[in-house]
Each structure stands twice: as structure tokens, then as C-alpha cells.
MDAnalysis code that builds the backbone (N, CA, C; Angstrom):
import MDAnalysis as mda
import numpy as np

u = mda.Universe.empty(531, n_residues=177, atom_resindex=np.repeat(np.arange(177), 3), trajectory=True)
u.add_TopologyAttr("name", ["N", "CA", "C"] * 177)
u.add_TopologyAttr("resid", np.arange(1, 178))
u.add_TopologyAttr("resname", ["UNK", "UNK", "UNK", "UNK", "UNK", "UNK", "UNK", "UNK", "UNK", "UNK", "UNK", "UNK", "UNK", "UNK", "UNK", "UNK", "UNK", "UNK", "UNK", "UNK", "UNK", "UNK", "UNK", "UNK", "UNK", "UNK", "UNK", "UNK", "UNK", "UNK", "UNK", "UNK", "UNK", "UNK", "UNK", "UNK", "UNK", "UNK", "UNK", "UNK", "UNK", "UNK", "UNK", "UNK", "UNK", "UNK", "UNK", "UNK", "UNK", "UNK", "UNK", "UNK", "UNK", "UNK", "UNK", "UNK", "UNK", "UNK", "UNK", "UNK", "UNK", "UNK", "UNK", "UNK", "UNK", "UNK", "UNK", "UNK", "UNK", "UNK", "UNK", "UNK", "UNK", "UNK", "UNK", "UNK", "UNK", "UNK", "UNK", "UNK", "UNK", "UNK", "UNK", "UNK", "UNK", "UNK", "UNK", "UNK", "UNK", "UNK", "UNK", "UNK", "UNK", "UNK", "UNK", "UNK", "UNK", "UNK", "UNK", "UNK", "UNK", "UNK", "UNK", "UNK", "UNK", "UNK", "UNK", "UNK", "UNK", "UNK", "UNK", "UNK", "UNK", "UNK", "UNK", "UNK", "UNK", "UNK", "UNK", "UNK", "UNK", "UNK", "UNK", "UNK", "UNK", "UNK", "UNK", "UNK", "UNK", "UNK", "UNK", "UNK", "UNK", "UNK", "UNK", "UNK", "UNK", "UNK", "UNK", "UNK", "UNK", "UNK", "UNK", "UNK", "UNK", "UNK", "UNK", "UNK", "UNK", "UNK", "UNK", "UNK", "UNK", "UNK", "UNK", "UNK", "UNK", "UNK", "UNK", "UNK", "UNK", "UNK", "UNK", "UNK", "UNK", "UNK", "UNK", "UNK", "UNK", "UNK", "UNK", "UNK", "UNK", "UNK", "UNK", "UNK", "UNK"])
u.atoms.positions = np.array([
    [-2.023, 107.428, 63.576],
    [-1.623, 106.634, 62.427],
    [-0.128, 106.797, 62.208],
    [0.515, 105.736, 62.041],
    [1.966, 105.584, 61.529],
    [2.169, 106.512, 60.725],
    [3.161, 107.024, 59.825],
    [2.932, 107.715, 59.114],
    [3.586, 106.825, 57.627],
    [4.647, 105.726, 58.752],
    [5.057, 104.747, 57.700],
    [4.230, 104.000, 57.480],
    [2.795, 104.040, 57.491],
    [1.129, 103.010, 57.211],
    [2.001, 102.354, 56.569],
    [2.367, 100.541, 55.969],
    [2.105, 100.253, 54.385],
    [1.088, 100.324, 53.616],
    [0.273, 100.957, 54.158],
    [-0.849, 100.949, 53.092],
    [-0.825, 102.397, 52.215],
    [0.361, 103.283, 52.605],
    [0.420, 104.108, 52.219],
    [-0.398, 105.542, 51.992],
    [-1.155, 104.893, 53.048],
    [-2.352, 106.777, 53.623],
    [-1.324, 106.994, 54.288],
    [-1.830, 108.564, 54.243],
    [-1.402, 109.567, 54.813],
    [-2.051, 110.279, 55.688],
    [-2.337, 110.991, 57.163],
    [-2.792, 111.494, 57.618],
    [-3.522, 112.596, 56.606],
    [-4.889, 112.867, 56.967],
    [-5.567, 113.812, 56.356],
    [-6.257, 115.129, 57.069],
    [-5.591, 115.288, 58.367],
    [-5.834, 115.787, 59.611],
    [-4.133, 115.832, 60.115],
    [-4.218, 117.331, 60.085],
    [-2.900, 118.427, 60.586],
    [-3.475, 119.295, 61.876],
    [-2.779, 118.857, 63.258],
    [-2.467, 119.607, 64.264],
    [-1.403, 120.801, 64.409],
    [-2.234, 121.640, 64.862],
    [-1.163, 122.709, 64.666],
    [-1.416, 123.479, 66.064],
    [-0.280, 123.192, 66.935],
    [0.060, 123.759, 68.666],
    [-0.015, 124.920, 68.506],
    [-1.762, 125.575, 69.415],
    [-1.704, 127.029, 69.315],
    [-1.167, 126.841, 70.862],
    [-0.037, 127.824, 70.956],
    [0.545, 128.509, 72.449],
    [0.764, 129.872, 72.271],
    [0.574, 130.528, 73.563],
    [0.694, 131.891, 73.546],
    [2.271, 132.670, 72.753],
    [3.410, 132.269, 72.653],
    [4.461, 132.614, 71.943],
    [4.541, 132.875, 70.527],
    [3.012, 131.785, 69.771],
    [2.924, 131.787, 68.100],
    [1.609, 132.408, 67.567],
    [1.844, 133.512, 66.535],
    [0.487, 133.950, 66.315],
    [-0.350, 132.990, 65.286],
    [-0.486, 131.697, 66.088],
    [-1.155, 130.964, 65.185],
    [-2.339, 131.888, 64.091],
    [-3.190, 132.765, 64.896],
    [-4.216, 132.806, 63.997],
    [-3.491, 133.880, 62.855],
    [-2.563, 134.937, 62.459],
    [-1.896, 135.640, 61.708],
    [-0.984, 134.414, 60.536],
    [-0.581, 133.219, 61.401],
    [-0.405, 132.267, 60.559],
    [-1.150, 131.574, 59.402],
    [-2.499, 131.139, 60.097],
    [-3.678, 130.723, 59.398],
    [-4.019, 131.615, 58.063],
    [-4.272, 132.878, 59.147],
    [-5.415, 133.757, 58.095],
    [-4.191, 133.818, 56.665],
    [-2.845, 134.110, 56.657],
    [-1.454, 133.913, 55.573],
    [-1.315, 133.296, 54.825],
    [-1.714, 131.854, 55.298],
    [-1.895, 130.394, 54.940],
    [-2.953, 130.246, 54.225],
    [-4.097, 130.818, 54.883],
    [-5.324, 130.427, 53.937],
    [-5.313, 131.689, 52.397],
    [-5.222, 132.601, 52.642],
    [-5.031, 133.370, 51.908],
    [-4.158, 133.219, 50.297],
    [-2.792, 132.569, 51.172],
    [-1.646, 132.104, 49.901],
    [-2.895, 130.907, 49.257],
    [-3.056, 130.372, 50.111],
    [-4.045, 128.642, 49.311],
    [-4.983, 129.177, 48.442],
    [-5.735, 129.561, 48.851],
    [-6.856, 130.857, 48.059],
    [-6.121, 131.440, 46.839],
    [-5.025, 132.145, 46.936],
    [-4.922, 132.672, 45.161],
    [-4.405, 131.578, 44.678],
    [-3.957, 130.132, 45.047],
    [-3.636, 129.207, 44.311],
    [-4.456, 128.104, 43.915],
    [-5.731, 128.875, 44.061],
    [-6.909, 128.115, 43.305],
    [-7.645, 126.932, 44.482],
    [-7.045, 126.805, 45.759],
    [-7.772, 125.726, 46.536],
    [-8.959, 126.251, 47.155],
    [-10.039, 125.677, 47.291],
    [-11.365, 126.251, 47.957],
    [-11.001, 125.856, 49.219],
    [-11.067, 126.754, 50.098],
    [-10.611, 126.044, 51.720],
    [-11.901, 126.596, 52.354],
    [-12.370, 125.980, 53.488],
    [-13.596, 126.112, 54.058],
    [-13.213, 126.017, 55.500],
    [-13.713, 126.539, 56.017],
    [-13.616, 126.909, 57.656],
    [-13.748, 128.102, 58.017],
    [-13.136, 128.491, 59.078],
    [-13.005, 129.937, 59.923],
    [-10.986, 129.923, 60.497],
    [-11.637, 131.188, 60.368],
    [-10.179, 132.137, 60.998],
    [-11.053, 132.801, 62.164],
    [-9.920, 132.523, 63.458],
    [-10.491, 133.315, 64.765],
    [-10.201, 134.805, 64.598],
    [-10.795, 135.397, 64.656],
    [-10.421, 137.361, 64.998],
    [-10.810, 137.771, 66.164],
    [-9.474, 138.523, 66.366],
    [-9.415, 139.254, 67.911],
    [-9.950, 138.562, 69.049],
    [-9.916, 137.432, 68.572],
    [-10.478, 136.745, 69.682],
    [-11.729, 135.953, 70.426],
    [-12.702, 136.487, 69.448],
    [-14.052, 136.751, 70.126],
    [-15.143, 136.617, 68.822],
    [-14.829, 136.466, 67.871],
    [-15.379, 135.368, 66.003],
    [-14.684, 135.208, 65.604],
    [-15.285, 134.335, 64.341],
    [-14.940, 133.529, 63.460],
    [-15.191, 134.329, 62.095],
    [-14.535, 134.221, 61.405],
    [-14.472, 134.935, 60.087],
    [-14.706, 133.283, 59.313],
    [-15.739, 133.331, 58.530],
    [-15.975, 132.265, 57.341],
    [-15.072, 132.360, 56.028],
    [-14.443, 131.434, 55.967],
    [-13.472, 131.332, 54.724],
    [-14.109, 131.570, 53.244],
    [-15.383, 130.893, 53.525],
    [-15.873, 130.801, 52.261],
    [-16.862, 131.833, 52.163],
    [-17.729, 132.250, 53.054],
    [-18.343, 133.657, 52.758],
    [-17.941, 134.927, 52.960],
    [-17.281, 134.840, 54.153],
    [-16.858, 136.110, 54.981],
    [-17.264, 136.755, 56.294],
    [-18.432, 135.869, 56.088],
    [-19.250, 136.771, 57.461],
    [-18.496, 136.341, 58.768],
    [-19.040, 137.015, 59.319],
    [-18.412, 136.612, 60.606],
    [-19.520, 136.295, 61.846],
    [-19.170, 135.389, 62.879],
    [-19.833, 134.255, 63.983],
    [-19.047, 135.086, 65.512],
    [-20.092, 135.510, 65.717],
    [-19.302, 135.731, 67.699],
    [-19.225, 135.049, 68.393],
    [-18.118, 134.500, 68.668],
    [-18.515, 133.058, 69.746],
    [-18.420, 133.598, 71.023],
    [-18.349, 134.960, 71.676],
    [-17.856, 134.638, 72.738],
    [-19.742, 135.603, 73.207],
    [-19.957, 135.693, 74.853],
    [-21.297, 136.256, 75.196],
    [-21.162, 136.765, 76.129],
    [-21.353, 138.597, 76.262],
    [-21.194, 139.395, 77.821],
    [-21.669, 138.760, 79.114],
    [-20.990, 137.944, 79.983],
    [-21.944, 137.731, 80.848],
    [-22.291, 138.664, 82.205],
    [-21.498, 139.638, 82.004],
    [-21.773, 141.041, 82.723],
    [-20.683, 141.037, 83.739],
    [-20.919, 142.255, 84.568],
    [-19.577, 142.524, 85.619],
    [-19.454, 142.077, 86.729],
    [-17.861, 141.526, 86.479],
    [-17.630, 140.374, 87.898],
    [-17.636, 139.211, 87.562],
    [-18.249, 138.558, 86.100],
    [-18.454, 137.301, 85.943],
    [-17.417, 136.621, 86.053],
    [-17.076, 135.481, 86.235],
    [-15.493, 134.503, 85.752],
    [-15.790, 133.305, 85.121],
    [-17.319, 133.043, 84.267],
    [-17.341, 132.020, 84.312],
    [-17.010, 131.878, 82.631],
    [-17.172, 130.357, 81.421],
    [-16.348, 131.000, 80.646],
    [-17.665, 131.515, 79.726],
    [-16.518, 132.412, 78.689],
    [-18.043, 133.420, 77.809],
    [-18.041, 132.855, 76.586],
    [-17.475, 131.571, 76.015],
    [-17.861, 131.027, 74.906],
    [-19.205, 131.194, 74.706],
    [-19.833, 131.399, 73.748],
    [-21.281, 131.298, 73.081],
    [-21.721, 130.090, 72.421],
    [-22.379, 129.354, 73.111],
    [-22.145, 127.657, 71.986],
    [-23.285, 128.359, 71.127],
    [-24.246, 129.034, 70.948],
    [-24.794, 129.162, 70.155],
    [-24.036, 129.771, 68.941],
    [-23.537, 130.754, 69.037],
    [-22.476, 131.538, 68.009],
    [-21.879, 130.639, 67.326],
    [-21.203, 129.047, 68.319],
    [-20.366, 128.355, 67.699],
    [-21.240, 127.334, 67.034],
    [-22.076, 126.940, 67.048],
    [-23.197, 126.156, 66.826],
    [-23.548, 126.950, 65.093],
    [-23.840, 127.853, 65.268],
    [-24.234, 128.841, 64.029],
    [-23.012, 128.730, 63.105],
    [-21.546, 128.916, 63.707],
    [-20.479, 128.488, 62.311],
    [-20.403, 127.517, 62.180],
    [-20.424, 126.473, 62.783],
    [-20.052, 125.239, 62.696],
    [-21.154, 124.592, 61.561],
    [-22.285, 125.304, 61.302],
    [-23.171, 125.029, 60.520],
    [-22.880, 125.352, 59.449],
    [-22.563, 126.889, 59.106],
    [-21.935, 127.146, 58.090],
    [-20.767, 126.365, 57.780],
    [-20.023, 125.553, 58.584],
    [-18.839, 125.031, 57.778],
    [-19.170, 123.916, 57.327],
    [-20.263, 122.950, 58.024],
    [-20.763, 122.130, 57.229],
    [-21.267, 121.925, 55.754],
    [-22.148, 123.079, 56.125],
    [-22.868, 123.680, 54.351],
    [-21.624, 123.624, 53.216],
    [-20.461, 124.461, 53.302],
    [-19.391, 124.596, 53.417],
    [-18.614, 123.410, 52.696],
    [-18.327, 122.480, 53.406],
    [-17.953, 121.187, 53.467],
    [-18.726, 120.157, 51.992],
    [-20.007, 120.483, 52.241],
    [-21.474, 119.755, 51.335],
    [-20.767, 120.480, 50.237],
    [-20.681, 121.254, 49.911],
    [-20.946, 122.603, 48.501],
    [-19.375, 122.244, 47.347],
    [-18.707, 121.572, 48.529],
    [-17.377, 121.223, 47.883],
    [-16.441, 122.007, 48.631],
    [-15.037, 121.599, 48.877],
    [-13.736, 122.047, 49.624],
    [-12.474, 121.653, 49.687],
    [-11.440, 122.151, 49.326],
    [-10.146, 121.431, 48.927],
    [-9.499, 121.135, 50.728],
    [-10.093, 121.934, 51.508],
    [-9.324, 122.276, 52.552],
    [-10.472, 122.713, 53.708],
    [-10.087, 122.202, 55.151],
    [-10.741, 122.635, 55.522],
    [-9.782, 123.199, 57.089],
    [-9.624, 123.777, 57.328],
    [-9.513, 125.440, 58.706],
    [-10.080, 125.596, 60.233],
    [-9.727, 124.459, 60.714],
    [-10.462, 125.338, 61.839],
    [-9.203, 125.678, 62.976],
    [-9.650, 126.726, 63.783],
    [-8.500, 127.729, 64.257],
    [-8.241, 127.032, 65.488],
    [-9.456, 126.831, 66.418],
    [-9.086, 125.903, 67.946],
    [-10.082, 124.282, 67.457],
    [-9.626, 123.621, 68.271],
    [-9.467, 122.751, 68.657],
    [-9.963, 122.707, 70.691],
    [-10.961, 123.169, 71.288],
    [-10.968, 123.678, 72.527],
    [-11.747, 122.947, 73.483],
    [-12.369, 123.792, 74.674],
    [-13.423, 123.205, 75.497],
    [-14.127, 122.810, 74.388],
    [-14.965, 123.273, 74.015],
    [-16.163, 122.960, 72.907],
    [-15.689, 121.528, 72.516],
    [-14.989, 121.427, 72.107],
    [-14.912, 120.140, 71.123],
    [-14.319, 119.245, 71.989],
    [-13.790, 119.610, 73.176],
    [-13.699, 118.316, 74.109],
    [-15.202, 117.634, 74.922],
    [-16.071, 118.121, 74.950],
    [-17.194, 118.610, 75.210],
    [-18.406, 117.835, 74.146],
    [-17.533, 117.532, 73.117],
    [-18.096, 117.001, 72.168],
    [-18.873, 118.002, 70.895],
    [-18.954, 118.857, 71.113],
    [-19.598, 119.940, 70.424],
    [-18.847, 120.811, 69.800],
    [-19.074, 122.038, 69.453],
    [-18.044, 123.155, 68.750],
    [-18.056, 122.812, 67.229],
    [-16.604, 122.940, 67.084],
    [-16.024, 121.994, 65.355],
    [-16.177, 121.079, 64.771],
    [-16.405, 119.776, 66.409],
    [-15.935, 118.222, 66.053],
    [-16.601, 117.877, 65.087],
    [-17.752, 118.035, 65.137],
    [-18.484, 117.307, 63.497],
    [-18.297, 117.704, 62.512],
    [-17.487, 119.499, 62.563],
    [-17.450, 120.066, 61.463],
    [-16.271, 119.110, 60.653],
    [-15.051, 118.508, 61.515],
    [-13.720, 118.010, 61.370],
    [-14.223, 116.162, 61.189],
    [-15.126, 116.222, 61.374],
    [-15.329, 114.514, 61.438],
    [-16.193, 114.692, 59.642],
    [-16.763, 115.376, 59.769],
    [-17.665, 115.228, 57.806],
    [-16.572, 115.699, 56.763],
    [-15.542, 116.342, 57.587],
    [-14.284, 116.977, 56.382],
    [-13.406, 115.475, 56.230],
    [-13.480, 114.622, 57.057],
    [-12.370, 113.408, 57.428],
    [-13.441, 112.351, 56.374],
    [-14.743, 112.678, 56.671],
    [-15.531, 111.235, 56.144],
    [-15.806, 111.810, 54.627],
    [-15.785, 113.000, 53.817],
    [-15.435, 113.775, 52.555],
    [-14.029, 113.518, 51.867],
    [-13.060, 113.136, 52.747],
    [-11.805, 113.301, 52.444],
    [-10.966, 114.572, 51.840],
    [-11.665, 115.466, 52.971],
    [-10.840, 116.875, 52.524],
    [-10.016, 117.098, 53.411],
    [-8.767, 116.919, 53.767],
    [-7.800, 117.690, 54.529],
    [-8.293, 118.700, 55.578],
    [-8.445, 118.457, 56.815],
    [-8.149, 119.100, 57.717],
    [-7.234, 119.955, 58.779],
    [-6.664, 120.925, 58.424],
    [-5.331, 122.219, 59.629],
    [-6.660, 122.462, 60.748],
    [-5.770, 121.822, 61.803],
    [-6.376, 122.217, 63.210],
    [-5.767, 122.891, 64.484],
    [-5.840, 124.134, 64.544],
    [-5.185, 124.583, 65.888],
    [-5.541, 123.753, 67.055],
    [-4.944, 123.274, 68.106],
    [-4.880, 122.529, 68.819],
    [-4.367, 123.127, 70.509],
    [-5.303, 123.809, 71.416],
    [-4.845, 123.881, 72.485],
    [-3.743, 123.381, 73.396],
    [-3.242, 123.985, 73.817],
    [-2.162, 122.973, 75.115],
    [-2.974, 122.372, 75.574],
    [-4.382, 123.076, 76.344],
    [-5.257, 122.059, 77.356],
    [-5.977, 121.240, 76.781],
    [-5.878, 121.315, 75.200],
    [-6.821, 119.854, 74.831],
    [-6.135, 119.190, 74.216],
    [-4.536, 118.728, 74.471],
    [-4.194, 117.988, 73.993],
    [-4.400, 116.347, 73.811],
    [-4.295, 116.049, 75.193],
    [-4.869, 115.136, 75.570],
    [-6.311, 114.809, 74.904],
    [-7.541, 115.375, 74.781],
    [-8.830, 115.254, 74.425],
    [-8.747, 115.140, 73.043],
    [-8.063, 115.671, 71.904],
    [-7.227, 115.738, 70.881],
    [-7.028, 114.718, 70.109],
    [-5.746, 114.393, 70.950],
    [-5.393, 112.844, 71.039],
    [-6.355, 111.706, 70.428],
    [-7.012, 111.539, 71.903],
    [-7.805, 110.724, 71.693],
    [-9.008, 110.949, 70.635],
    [-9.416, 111.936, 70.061],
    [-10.191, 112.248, 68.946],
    [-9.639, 111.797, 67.807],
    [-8.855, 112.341, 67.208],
    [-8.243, 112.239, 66.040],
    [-7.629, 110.498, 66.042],
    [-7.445, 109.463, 67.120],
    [-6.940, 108.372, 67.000],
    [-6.027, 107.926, 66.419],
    [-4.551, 109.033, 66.016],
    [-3.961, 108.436, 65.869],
    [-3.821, 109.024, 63.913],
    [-5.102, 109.359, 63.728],
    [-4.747, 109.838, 62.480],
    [-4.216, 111.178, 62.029],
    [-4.137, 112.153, 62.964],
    [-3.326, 113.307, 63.046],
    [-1.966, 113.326, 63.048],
    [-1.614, 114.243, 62.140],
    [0.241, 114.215, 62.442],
    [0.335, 115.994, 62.632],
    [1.227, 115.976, 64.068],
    [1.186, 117.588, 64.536],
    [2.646, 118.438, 63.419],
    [2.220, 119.567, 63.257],
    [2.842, 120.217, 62.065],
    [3.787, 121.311, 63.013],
    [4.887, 121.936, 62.403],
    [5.420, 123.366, 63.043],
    [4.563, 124.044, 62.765],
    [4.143, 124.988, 63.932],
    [3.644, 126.032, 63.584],
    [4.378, 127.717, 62.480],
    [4.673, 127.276, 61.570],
    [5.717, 127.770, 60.599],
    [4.789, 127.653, 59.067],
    [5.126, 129.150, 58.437],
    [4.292, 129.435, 57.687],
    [4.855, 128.380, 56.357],
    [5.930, 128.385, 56.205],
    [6.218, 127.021, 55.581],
    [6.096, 125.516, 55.801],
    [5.920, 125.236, 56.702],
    [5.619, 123.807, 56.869],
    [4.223, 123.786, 57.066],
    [3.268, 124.595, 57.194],
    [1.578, 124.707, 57.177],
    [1.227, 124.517, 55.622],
    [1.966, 125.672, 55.102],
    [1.634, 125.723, 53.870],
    [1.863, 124.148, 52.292],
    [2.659, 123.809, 52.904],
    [3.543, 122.637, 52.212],
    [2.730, 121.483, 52.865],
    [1.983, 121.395, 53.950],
    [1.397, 120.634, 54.295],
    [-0.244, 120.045, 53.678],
    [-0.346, 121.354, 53.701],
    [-1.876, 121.991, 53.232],
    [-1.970, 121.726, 51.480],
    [-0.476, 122.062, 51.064],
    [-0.613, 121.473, 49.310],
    [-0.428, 119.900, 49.098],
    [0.602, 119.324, 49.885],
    [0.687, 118.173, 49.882],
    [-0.688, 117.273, 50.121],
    [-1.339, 117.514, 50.599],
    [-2.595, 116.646, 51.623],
    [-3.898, 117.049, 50.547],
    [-3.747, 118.364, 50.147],
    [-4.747, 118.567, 48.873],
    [-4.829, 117.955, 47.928],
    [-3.238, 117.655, 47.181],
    [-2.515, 116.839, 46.065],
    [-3.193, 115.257, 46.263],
    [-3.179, 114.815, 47.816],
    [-3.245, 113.556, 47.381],
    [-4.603, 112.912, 47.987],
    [-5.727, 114.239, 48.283],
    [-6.622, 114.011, 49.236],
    [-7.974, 112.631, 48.866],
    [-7.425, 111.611, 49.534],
    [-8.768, 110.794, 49.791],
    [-8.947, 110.245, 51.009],
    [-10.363, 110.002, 50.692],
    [-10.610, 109.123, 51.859],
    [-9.449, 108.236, 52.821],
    [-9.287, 108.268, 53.875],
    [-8.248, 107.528, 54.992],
    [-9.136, 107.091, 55.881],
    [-8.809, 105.989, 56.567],
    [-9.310, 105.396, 57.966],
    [-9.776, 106.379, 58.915],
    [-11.177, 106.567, 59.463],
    [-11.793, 107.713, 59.896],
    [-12.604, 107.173, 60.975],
    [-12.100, 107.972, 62.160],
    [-13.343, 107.460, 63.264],
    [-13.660, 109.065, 63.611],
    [-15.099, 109.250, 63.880],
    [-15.820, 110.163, 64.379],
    [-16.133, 110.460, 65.572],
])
């Protein structure tokens, strides 16, 4: 989406380039935190260490990743693990949310599965979506979001200013799933 629309929407869906140089997720968890004592309900997950998801709105935490024992190379995502938050963020989503968090953007959701629905019911709610966004799924990305994503610095000020702005003016926008 333009960002000069005349119709005057605004993207309601923020990309945010996770690369190995930025601690995106130390960013997030900062970000969500500041939003949180300023009264916004934000819903999603924060990745930890790598290997779960910490729930914004409860706390618990989701393992996405699964031992597949020694020698393996193949990958150890857990779609069930991710399947299990992604549920919770829905619930999540239903219950009410100023904001919604999710950390990747990855295989999974190129794949069609993972987040994507979690990020498609936050878009058709009109709650603001921050999405970490792989290098390798940019492309897949892309073409998801159609145009209605605008990619952000990964900078704790321009996340944050993003995240109030998009709350401030959050409705419904042109949404494909």
C-alpha cells in the first residue's frame, strides 16, 4: 500500500528486518514492555533464547523447536508447539488487543501455517500488527502482506512511535488473508 493512499489508511502491519547484527528480539521484548506500562494490551509472543515463545498476554511459554536426536540436520521447528501459540494468540486477539507481536515472520508462515492466521484475524480486527521479518522470507512476506506493510528501522524508537501511532489511529484497512 502507498503510504500516500488518498484514502488516507495507513498501513496497519509493521515489518521489522530480523538480521543477525540486530537484537531484534531484546528490541521487541523493550518495546512491548514500554507499550504495556502505557496502558496498551498487546497480544502475541516474544521469541526466547531461541527455542519459545513467551505469551504477551499470559506469560506462559510455547517450545517451538523438537530434539530430533544426534546427527540430525533436518529443521527442529515444532509445528505443533507453534500451532499451540498461535492458538493462544488468537484467543488473545478474540478477548480484545491494542497490538499485536509476532517475533518471526519464517518457514512456517511461508508454508502457510505458523502466525499467518494469527496476523491475518489481527488485520481483519483492525489491531496493528509489528512483525519480525526474515531475510529468507522476504520475498514470501511480500507477497503476503500485499503491499499493506510498511518496513520499520529496527530502532527502539521508530518501533515504538510506530506501535503508538498505528494504535492511535487503529481501524480496519484493506485486508487480504
Amino acid at each position: 500500500m502507498d503510504q500516500d493512499d488518498p484514502s488516507g489508511e495507513r498501513p496497519l502491519i509493521a515489518a521489522l528486518p530480523v538480521r543477525q547484527d540486530v537484537p531484534v528480539d531484546a528490541l521487541l521484548a523493550e518495546v512491548a514492555a514500554l507499550l504495556a506500562a502505557g496502558g496498551l494490551r498487546t497480544a502475541g509472543f516474544l521469541q526466547r533464547d531461541g527455542v519459545r515463545l513467551e505469551d504477551l498476554t499470559s506469560g506462559a511459554f510455547y517450545p517451538i523447536t523438537q530434539d530430533l536426536g544426534p546427527g540430525s540436520s533436518g529443521c527442529r521447528l515444532d509445528p505443533a508447539g507453534l500451532a499451540l501459540a498461535a492458538a493462544a494468540g488468537l484467543a488473545a486477539l478474540e478477548r480484545g488487543a491494542d497490538l499485536l507481536v509476532i517475533p518471526r515472520f519464517g518457514k512456517a508462515e511461508i508454508e502457510g501455517e505458523g502466525m499467518r492466521g494469527v496476523i491475518g484475524r489481527a488485520c481483519e480486527l483492525g489491531v496493528p500488527a509489528l512483525v519480525g521479518v526474515r531475510q529468507s522470507a522476504e520475498p514470501a512476506w511480500e507477497s503476503f502482506a500485499g503491499g499493506l506493510a510498511e518496513w520499520i528501522a529496527p530502532e527502539r524508537q521508530a518501533v515504538a512511535d510506530w506501535c503508538r501511532t498505528a494504535c492511535a489511529g487503529a481501524a480496519p484497512v484493506r485486508c487480504r488473508t
